[in-house]
C-alpha positions as CSV (number, residue, x, y, z in Angstrom):
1,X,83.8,91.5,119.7
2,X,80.6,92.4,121.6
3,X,79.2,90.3,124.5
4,X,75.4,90.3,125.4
5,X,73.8,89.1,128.2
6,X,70.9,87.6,127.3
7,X,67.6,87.2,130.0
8,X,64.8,83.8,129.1
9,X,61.9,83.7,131.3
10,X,59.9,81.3,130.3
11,X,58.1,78.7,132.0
12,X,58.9,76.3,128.8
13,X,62.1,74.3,128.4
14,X,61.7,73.8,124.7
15,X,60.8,77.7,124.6
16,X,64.0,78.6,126.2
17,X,65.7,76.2,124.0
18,X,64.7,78.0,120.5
19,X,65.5,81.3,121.8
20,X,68.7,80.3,122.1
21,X,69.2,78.9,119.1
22,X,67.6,81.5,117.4
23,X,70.3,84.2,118.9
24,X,73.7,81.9,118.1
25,X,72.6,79.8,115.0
26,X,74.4,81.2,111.6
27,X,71.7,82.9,109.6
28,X,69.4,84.6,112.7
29,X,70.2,87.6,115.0
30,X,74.2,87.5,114.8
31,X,73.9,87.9,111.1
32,X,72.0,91.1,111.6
33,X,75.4,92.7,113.1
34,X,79.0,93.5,111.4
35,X,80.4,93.1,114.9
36,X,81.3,89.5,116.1
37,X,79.0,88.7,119.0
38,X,79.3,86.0,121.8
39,X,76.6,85.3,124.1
40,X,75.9,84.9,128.2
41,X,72.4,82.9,128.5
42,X,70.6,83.1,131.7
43,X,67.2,81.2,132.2
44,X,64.7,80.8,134.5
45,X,61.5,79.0,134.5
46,X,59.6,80.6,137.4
47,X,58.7,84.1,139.0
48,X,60.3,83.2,142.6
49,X,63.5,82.4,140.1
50,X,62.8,85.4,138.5
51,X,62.9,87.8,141.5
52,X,65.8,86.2,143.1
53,X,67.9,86.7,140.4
54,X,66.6,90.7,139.5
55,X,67.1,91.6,142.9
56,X,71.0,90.3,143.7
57,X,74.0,90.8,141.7
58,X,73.9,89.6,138.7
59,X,71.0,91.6,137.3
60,X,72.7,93.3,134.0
61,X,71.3,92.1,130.9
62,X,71.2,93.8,127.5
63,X,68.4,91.8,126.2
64,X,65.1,90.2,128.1
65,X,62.6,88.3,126.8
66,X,59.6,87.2,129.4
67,X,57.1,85.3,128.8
68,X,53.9,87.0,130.3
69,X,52.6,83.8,131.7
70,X,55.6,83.5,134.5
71,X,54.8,86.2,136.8
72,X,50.7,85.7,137.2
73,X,51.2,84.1,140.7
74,X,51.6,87.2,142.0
75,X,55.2,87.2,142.8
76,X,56.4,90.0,141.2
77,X,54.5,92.1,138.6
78,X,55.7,92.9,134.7
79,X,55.7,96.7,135.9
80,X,58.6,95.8,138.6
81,X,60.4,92.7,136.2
82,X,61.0,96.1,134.0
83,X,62.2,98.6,136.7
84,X,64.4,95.8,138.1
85,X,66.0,95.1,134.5
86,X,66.0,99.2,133.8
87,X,67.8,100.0,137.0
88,X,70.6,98.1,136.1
89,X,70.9,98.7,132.5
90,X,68.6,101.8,130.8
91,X,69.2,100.6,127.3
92,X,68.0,96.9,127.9
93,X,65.7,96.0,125.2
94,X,62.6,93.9,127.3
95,X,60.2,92.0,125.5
96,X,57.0,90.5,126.1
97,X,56.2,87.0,125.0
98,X,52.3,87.1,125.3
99,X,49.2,84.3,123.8
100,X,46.5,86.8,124.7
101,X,47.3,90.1,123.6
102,X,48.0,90.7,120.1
103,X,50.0,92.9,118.4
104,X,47.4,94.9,116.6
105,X,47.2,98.8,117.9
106,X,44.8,98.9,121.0
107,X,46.0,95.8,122.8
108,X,49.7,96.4,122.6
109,X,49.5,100.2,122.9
110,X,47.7,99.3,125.6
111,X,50.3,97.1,127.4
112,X,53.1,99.4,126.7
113,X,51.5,102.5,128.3
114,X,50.8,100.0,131.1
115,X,54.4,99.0,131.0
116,X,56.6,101.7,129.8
117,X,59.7,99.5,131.0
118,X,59.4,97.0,128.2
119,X,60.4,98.2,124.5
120,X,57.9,96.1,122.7
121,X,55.3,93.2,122.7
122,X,55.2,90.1,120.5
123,X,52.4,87.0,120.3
124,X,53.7,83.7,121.1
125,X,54.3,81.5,118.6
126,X,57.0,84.0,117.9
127,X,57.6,85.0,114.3
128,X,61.3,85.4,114.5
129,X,61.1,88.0,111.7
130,X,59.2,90.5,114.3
131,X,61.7,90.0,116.6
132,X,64.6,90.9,114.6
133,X,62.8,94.1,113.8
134,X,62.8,94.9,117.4
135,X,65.9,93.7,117.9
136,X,67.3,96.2,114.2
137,X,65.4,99.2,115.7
138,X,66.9,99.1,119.5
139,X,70.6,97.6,119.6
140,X,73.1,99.9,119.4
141,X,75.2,97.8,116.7
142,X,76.1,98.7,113.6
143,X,74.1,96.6,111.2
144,X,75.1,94.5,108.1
145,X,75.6,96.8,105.0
């Protein structure tokens, strides 16, 4: 049995909700995966949240999702949020949940040269089909035959 630690920043409640569900119901992530897998959720809502938690102990995740929206006050930029996560684990698999930049070439070519940290990009609504193509192409689990 694998256990994943699991990163939500997002400012919305409902947000963090549905990511959640989307990792543990039947039929979503977990079925993508021969191995059984349970789940360690952490969330935060904020930046200052954000940066507390990055910079003490408990900082290993395997999995990160941030929405681009929580660090604009300046608290900590998405350049650091991704060295933070990296210096803990190197194979965490950080994505962006962004409303502004799309998914088309220049824009998120763009964001990943800017941050080289994060493995990929995705538009918010999510389309849960995109992020279990990130998800298939950068876990180190043997899929489903």
């Amino acid at each position: 049995m694998k256990k994943m630690t699991i990163l939500i920043a997002d400012p919305d409640t409902t947000n963090r909700l549905v990511f959640k569900h989307f990792f543990t119901l039947p039929g979503h992530f977990s079925s993508l995966f021969k191995e059984k897998i349970t789940f360690k959720f952490v969330e935060v809502s904020e930046a200052r949240e954000l940066k507390k938690l990055l910079e003490g102990p408990d900082s290993y995740f395997d999995i990160v999702l941030v929405n681009t929206d929580l660090p604009r006050n300046q608290v900590m930029t998405l350049r650091l949020i991704g060295q933070l996560i990296k210096a803990q684990n190197e194979q965490a698999v950080i994505v962006a949940l962004n409303s502004t930049v799309h998914n088309e070439s220049l824009g998120r070519e763009i964001f990943l040269i800017d941050n080289p940290e994060f493995t990929d990009i995705t538009l918010v609504p999510v389309v849960f089909s995109e992020l279990l193509t990130i998800f298939d192409k950068n876990l180190k689990l043997e899929p489903v035959a």
